[in-house]
C-alpha positions as CSV (number, residue, x, y, z in Angstrom):
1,X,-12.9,-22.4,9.7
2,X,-14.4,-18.8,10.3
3,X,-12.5,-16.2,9.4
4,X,-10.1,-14.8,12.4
5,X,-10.2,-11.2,14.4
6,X,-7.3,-10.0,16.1
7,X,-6.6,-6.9,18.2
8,X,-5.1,-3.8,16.7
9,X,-1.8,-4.5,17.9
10,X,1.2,-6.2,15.8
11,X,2.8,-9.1,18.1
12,X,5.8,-11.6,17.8
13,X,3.8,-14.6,18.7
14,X,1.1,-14.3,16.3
15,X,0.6,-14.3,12.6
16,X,-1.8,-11.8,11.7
17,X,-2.3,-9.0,8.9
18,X,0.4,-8.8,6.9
19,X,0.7,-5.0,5.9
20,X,3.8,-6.1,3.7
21,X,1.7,-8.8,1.8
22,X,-1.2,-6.5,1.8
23,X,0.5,-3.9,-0.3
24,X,2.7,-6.0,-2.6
25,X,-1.1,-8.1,-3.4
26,X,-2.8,-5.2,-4.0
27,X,-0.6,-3.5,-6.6
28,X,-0.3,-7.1,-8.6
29,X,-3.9,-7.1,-9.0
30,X,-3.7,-3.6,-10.2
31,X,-1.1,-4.1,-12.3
32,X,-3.1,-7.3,-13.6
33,X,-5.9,-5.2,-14.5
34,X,-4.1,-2.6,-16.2
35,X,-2.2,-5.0,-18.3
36,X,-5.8,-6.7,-19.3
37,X,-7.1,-2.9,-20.6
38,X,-6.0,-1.1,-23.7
39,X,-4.5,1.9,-21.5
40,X,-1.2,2.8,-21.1
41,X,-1.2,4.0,-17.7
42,X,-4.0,4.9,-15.1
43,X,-3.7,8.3,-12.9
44,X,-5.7,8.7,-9.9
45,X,-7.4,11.5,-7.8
46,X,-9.9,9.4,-5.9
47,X,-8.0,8.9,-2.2
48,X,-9.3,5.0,-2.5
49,X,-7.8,4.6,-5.5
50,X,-4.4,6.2,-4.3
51,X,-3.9,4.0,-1.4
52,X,-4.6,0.9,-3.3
53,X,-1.7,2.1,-5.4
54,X,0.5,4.0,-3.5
55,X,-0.3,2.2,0.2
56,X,-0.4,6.4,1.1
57,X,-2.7,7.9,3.3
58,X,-2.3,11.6,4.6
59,X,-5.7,12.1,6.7
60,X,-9.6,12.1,6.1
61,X,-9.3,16.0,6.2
62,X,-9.2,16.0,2.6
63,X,-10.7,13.4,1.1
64,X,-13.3,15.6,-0.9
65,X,-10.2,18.0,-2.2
66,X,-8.7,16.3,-4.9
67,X,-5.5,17.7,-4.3
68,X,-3.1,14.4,-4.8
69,X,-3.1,12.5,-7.7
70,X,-0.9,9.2,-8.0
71,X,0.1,7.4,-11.5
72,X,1.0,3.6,-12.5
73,X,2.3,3.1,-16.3
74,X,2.8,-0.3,-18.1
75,X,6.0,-0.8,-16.9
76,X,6.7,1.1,-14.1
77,X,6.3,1.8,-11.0
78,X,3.7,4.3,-8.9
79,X,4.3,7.7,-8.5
80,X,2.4,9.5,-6.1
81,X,2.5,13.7,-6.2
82,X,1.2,14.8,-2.6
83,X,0.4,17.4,-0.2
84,X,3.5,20.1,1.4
85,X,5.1,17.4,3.5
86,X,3.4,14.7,3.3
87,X,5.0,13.6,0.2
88,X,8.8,14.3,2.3
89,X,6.9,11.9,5.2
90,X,6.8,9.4,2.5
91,X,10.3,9.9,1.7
92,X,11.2,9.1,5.1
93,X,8.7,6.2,6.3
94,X,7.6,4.1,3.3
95,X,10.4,2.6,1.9
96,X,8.0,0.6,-1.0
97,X,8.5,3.9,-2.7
98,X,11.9,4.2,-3.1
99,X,13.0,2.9,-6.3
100,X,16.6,4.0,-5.9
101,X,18.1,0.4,-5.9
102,X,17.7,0.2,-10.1
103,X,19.7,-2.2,-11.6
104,X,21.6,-0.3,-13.8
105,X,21.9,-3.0,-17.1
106,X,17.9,-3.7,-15.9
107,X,15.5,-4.0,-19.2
108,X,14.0,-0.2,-19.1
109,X,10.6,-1.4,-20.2
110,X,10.4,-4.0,-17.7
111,X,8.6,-3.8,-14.6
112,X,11.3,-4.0,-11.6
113,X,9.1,-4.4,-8.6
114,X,11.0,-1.8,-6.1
115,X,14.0,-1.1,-9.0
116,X,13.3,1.9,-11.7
117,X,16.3,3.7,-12.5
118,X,14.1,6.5,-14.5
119,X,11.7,6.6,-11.4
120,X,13.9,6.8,-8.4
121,X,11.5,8.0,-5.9
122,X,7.4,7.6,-5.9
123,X,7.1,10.1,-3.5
124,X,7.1,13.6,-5.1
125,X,5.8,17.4,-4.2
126,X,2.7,18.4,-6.5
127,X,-0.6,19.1,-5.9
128,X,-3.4,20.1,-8.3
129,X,-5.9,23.1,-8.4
130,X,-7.8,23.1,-4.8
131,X,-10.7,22.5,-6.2
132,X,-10.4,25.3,-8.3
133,X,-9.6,27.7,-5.2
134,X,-6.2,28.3,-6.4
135,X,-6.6,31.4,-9.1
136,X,-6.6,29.7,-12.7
137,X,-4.1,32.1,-14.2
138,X,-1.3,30.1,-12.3
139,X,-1.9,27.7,-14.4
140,X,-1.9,24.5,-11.8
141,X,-4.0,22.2,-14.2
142,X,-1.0,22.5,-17.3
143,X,1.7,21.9,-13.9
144,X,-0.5,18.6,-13.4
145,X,0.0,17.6,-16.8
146,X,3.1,18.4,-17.6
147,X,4.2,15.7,-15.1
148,X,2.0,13.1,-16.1
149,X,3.1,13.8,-19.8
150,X,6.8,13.6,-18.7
151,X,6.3,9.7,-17.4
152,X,4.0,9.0,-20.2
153,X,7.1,10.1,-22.7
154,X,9.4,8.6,-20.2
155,X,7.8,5.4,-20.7
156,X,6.9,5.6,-24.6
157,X,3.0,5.6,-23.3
158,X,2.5,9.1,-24.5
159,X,0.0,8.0,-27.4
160,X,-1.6,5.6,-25.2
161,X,-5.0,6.5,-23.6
162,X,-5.3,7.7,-19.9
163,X,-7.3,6.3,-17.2
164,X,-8.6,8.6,-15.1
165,X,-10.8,7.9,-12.2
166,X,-12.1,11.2,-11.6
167,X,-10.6,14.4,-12.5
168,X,-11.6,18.0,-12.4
169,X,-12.5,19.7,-15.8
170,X,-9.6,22.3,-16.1
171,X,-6.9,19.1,-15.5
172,X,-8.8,17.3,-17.6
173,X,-8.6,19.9,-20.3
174,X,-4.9,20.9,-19.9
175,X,-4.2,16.8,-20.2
176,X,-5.9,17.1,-23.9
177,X,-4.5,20.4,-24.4
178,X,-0.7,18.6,-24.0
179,X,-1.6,15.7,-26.4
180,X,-2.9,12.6,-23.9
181,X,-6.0,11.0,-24.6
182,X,-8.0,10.8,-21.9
183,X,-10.5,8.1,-20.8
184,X,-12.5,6.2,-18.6
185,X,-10.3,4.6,-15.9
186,X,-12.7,3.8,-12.7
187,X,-13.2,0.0,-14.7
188,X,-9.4,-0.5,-14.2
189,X,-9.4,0.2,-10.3
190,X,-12.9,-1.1,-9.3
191,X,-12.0,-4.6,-11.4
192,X,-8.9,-4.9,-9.0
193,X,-10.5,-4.3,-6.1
194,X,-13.3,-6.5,-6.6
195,X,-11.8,-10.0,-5.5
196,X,-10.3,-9.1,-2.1
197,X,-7.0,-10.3,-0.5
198,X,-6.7,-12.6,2.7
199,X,-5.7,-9.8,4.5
200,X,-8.4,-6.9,3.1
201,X,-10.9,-9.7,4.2
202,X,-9.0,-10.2,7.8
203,X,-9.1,-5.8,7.8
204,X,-12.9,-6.0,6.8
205,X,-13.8,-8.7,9.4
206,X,-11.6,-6.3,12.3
207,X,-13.7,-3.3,11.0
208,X,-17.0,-4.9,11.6
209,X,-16.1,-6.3,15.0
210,X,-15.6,-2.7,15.8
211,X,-18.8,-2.0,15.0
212,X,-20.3,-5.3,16.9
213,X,-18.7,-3.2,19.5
214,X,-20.4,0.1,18.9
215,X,-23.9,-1.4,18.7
216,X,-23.2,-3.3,22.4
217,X,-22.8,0.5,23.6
218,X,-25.4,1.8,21.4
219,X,-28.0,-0.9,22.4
220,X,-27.0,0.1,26.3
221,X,-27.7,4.0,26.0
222,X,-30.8,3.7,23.9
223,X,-33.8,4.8,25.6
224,X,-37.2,7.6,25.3
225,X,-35.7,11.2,26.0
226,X,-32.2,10.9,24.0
227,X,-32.0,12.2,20.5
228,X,-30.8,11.2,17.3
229,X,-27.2,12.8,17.7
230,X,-26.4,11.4,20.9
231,X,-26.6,8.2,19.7
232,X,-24.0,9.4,16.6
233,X,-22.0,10.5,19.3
234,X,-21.8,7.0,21.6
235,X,-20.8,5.3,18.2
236,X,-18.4,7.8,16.9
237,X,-17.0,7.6,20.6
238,X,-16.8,4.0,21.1
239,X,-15.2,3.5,17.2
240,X,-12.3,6.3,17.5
241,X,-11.9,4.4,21.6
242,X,-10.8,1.2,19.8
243,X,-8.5,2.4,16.7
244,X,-11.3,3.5,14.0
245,X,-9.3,5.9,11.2
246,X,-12.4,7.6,9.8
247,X,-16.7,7.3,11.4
248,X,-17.8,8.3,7.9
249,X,-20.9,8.6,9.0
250,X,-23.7,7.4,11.2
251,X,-27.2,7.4,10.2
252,X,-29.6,7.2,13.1
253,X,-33.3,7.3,12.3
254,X,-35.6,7.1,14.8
255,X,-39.7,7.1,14.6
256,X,-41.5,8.9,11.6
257,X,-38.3,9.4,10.2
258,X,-38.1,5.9,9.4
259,X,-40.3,6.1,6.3
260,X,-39.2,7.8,4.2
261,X,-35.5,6.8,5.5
262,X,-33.7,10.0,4.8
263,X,-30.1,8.7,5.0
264,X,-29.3,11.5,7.6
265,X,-29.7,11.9,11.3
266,X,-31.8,14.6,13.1
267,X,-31.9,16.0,16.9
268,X,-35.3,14.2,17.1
269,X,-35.8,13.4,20.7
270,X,-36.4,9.6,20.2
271,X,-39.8,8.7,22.1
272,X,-41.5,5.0,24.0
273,X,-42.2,2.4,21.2
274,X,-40.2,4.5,18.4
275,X,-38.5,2.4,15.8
276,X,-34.9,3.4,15.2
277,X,-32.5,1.5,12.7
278,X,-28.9,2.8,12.2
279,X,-26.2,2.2,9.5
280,X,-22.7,2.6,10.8
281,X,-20.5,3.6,8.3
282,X,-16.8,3.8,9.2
283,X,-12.9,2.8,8.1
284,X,-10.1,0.5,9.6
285,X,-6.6,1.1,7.8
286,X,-8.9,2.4,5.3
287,X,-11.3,-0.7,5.0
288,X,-14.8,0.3,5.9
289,X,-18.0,-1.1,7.1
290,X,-21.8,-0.4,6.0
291,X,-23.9,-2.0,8.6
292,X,-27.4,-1.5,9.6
293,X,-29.2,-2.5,12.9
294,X,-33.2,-1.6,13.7
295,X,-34.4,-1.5,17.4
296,X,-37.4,-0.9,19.2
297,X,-37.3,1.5,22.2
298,X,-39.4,0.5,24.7
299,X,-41.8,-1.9,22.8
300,X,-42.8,-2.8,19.8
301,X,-45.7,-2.2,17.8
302,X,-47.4,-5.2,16.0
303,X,-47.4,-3.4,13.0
304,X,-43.3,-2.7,13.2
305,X,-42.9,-6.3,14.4
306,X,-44.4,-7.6,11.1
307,X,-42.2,-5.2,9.5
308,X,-39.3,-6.3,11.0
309,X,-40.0,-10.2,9.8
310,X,-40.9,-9.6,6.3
311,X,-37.3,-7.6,6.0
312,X,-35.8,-10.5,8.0
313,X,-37.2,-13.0,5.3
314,X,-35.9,-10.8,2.2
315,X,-32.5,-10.9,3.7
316,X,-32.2,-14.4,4.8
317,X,-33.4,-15.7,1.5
318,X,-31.1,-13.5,-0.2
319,X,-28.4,-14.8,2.1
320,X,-29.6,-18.3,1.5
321,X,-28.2,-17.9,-2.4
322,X,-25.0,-16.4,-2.3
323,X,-22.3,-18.8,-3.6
324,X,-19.6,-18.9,-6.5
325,X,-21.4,-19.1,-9.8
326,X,-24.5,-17.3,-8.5
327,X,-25.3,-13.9,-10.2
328,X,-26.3,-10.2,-8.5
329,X,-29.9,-11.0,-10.9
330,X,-30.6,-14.4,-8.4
331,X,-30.3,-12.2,-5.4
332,X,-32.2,-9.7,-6.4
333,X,-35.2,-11.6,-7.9
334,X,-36.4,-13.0,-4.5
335,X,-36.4,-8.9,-3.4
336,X,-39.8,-7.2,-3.7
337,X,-40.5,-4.7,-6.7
338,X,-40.4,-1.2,-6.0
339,X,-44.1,-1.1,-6.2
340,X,-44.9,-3.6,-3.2
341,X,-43.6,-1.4,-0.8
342,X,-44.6,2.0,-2.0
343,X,-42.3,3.1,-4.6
344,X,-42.9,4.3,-8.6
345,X,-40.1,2.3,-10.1
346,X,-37.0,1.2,-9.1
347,X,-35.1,4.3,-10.0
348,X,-37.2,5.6,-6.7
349,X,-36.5,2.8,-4.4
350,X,-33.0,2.9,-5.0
351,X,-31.6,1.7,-2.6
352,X,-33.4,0.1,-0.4
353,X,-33.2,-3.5,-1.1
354,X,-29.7,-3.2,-2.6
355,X,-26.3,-4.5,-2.2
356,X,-22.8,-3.4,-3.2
357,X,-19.0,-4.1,-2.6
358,X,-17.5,-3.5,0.7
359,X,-13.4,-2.5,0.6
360,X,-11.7,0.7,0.7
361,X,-14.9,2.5,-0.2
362,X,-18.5,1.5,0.8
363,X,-19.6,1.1,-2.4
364,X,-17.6,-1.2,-4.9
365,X,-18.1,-4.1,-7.2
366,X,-20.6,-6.0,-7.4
367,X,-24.1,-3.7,-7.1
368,X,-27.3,-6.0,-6.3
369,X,-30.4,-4.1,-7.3
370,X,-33.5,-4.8,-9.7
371,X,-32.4,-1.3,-11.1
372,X,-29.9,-2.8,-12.6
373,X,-29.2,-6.3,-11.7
374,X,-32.0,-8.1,-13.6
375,X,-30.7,-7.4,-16.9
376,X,-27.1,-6.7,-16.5
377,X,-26.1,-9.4,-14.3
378,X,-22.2,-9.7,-12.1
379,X,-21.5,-13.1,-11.6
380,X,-20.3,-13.9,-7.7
381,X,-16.8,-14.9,-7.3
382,X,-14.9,-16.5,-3.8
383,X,-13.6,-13.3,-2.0
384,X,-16.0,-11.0,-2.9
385,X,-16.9,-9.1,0.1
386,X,-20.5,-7.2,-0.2
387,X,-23.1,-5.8,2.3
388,X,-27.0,-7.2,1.1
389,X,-29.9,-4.0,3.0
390,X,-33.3,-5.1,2.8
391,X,-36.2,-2.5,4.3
392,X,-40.0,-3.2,4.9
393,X,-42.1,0.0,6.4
394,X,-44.5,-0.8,8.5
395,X,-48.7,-1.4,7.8
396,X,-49.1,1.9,10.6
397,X,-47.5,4.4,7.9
398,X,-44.5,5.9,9.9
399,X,-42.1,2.9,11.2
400,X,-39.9,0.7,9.3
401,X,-37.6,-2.0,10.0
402,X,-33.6,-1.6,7.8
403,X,-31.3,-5.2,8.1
404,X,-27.7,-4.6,6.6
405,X,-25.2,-7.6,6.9
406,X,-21.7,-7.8,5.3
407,X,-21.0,-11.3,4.0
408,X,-17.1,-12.8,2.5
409,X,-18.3,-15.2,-0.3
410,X,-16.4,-18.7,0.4
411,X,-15.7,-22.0,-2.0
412,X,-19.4,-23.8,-0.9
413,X,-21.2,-20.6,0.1
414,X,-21.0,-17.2,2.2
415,X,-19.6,-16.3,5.9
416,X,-21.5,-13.2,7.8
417,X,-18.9,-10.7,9.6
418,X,-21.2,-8.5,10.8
419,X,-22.2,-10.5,14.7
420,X,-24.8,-8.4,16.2
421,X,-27.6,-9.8,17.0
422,X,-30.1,-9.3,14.0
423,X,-32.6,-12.8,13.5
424,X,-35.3,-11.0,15.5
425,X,-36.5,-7.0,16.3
426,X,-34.3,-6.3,19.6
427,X,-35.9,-4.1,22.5
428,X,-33.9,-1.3,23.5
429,X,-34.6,1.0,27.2
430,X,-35.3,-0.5,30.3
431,X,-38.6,-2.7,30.9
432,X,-41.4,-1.2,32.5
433,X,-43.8,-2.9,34.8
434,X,-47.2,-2.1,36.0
435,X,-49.2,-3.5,38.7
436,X,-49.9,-6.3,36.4
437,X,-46.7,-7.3,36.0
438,X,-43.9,-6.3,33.6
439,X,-45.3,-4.3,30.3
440,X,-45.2,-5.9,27.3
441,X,-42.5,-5.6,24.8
442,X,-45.0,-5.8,22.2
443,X,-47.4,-2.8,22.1
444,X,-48.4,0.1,20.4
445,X,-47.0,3.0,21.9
446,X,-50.5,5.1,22.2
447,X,-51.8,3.4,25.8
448,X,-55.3,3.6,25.0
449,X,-55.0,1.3,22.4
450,X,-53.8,-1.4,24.4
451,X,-57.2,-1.0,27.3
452,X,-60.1,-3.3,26.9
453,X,-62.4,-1.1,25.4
454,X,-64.8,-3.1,27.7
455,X,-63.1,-2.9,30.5
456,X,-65.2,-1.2,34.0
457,X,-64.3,2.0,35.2
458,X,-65.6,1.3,38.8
């Protein structure tokens, strides 16, 4: 059966994403992948990484500042130091953090699951340095590890290593300063995350609907004389309309720009018989979407038409071998080289024909790319959930055609959740028609070169 979207809204007469579920599956398979490590507890300033933990979320605004950090000991459970009064809103409105109910003859080395009498609340006050903007003689990196080395004594964990996601260097220094050793923990978080839940995949699916959404608007407005940013603004619009948390971005490239693809969008007026592809980048209760679309506005060029098969072909071959027991180095052997489409080496064309993990970040486990794939393969599991991009440019020099879908690998094989239309090079603007009859959508967008060069001027 395909997998289900709902609306946004909760209801009585309908079972749909379980929130409740969704946190209590996501800290097992944390926990799961802590216990399989050698650390003794994992502490975490990336905001993906706190919300898988914590189930804590205090606004996009300040994703980039590293100024929360959360923590999840053998043990115990997690502890999440936030932002003024955020962490108080936490207090009062997510009751998974309250460990207050401890039983009091409980083993204290166990793990009580929502009982921790020397953890009664996981919603504390703290913040770290403000990226540094905060003056360094307050000392805010030794305040940062002075808690963590409190629960790592509390716990018995204090000779254990640390697994830190990311972490800024004068935290990082004041942790070995107090005695903690201090290692790589981003192996720890992205192993959880890589099988997804029922209901991260049900959260995924709803995301991309969204954008199915976006690109029905997009596809409407698209026409010669509107520019690059408009069409980043109908998106962002129509996303925020219908519930999106976070338009992380929106790259709309349009004619020359296409190749190179720059990965950014412009004010470049878009022009008859331009290419244009986009990748809509945004977040659902924190689950997020990368999905490209390519159009032609007006008509199509020959040249962009072959473009836009070949990259059709890459992708639906690729497609065509997902399935449990299938490894990242399959997909990416039926992909061209760098060097077929204009590239040094890989490193160059990074990229470009790639895939990655889709969840609470855009890029997770498992990467697809003959960078890296070939010799160091992932094996693909049931509930993955990954995006494959292929790109082709065009023979002419300056278009190119950019196919992104987002597929949840099954028992016998793969389901697409991203719906808008993509098996052939769509037309975008209204049709034009001569006294011939209507123009063709297949031309090249200098007129001269579609006369009879024979034809009489009398």
């Amino acid at each position: 059966m395909a997998i289900p979207t709902f609306g946004p809204n909760a209801v009585d007469w309908e079972t749909r994403i379980d929130l409740d579920r969704l946190r209590e599956e996501r800290l097992a398979r944390l926990r799961a992948s802590l216990e399989q490590s050698d650390l003794g507890a994992v502490l975490a300033f990336d905001f993906a990484n706190i919300r898988y933990m914590t189930s804590t979320h205090i606004g996009t605004w300040a994703v980039d500042k590293m100024i929360r950090f959360s923590l999840l000991v053998r043990g115990g459970e997690p502890i999440v130091w936030d932002f003024g009064s955020a962490a108080r809103h936490h207090q009062l409105y997510n009751p998974w953090l309250d460990y207050s109910r401890a039983h009091s003859d409980g083993d204290p080395h166990a793990a009580h699951h929502g009982a921790d009498a020397r953890n009664p609340s996981g919603a504390r006050a703290g913040i770290s340095t403000l990226r540094g903007a905060i003056n360094p003689l307050v000392g805010m990196g030794d305040l940062v590890a002075d808690k963590i080395r409190q629960e790592l004594e509390l716990y018995g964990l204090l000779d254990e290593p640390l697994g830190v996601d990311v972490i800024e260097l004068p935290v990082l220094a004041a942790l070995q300063h107090a005695g903690i050793t201090v290692v790589d923990g981003q192996q720890v978080f992205l192993e959880a995350r890589r099988i997804k839940t029922r209901d991260e995949i049900l959260l995924l699916t709803q995301a991309c609907s969204m954008v199915d959404a976006a690109y029905e608007n997009l596809y409407e407005f698209l026409r010669p004389g509107v520019r690059e940013n408009e069409c980043v603004g109908v998106v962002a619009k129509t996303l925020y309309d219908l519930g999106s948390e976070f338009v992380e971005g929106v790259n709309a490239i349009s004619g020359e720009r296409c190749a190179p693809h720059p990965h950014v969008f412009s004010d470049r007026i878009v022009r008859p018989g331009d290419p244009a592809f986009f990748d809509i980048l945004h977040s659902y209760n924190g689950y997020r979407t990368c999905y490209y679309r390519t159009f032609a506005v007006g008509s199509a060029s020959s040249a962009q038409r072959d473009a836009y098969t070949r990259c059709r072909e890459y992708m639906d071959e690729a497609i065509s071998l997902v399935r449990p027991g299938a490894t990242t180095a399959d997909i990416v052997s039926v992909w061209p080289t760098a060097q077929e489409f204009g590239f040094a080496d890989e490193e160059a064309a990074f990229a470009l024909q790639y895939g990655h993990g889709v969840g609470l970040s855009i890029w997770e486990k498992p990467v697809f790319s003959r960078l890296v794939s070939l010799e160091h393969p992932e094996v693909i599991e049931e509930g993955m959930v990954f995006a494959l991009e292929t790109y082709w440019p065009s023979k002419d020099g300056w278009g190119a055609a950019r196919i992104e879908e987002e597929l949840v690998v099954t028992a016998d094989g793969c389901e697409v959740i991203t719906k808008f239309p993509a098996e052939d090079l769509l037309v975008a603007g209204q049709r034009y028609f001569t006294v011939s009859g209507p123009l063709p959508a297949e031309r090249d967008s200098q007129s001269h070169l579609n006369t009879s060069s024979l034809r009489s001027t009398t």
